[in-house]
C-alpha positions in Angstrom: 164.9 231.5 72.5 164.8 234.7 70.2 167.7 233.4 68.5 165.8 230.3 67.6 162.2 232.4 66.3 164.3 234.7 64.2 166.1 231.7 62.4 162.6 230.4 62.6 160.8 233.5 60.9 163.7 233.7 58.0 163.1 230.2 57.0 159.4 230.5 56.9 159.7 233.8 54.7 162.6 232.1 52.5 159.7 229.4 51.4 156.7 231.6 51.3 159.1 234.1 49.0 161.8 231.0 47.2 159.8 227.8 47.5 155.9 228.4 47.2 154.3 229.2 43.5 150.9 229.7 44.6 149.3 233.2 43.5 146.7 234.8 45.6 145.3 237.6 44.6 144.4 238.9 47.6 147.9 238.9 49.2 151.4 239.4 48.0 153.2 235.9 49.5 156.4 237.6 48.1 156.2 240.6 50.2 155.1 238.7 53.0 158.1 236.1 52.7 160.4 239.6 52.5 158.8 241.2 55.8 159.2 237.8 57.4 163.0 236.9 56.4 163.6 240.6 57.9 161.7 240.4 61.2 163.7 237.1 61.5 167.1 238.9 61.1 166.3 241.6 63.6 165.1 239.3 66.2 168.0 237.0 66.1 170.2 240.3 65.9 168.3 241.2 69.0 169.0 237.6 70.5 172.4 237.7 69.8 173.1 241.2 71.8 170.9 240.3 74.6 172.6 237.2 75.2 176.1 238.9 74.9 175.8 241.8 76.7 177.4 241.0 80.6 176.1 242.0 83.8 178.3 243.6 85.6 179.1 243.3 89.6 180.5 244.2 92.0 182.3 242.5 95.1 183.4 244.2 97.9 185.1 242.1 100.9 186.1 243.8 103.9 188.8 242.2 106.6 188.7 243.0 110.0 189.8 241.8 113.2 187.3 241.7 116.4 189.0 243.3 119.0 187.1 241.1 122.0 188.1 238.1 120.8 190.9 238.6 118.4 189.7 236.8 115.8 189.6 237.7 112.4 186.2 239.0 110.4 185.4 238.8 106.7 182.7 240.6 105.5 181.2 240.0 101.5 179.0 242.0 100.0 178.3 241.6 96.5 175.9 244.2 93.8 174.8 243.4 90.3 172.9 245.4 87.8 169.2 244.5 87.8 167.7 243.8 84.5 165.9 246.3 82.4 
C-alpha cells in the first residue's frame, strides 16, 4: 500500500510541477510538485524495505520417547520476531 501512495504522490507532483501552467501567486505549484515527487520517492523507498525485510523464526522440535508406553513424542515449538 505505501508502495502504491508514493508512486501516487510522484505522479501528482510530476503534473502540478511538468504538466499544470497555472500561476498563483499565493503559492509556488512548482515547489509544491518538487516536495510532492520527493515525499513519493521516500515513501515508496520506505515500502519497498518494509516489505523486504524477513521475519526471522525459529523452530525447535524435540524427539523423545515415553518411557510408559514406549511410544515416541515430538514436541514443536516455534518463535518469531514480533513487529515493531
Amino acid at each position: 500500500m505505501s508502495i502504491g501512495l508514493g508512486i501516487f504522490l510522484f505522479v501528482v507532483g510530476a503534473i502540478l510541477t511538468f504538466a499544470l501552467n497555472v500561476q498563483a501567486d499565493w503559492i509556488d505549484l512548482d515547489l509544491v510538485g518538487y516536495l510532492l515527487m520527493g515525499a513519493g520517492v521516500i515513501v515508496a523507498i520506505i515500502g519497498i524495505v518494509l516489505m523486504v525485510r524477513k521475519r526471522q523464526s525459529v523452530t525447535t522440535v524435540r524427539t523423545s520417547v515415553d518411557p510408559e508406553t514406549g511410544s515416541r513424542v515430538d514436541q514443536r515449538a516455534t518463535e518469531s520476531d514480533p513487529l515493531p
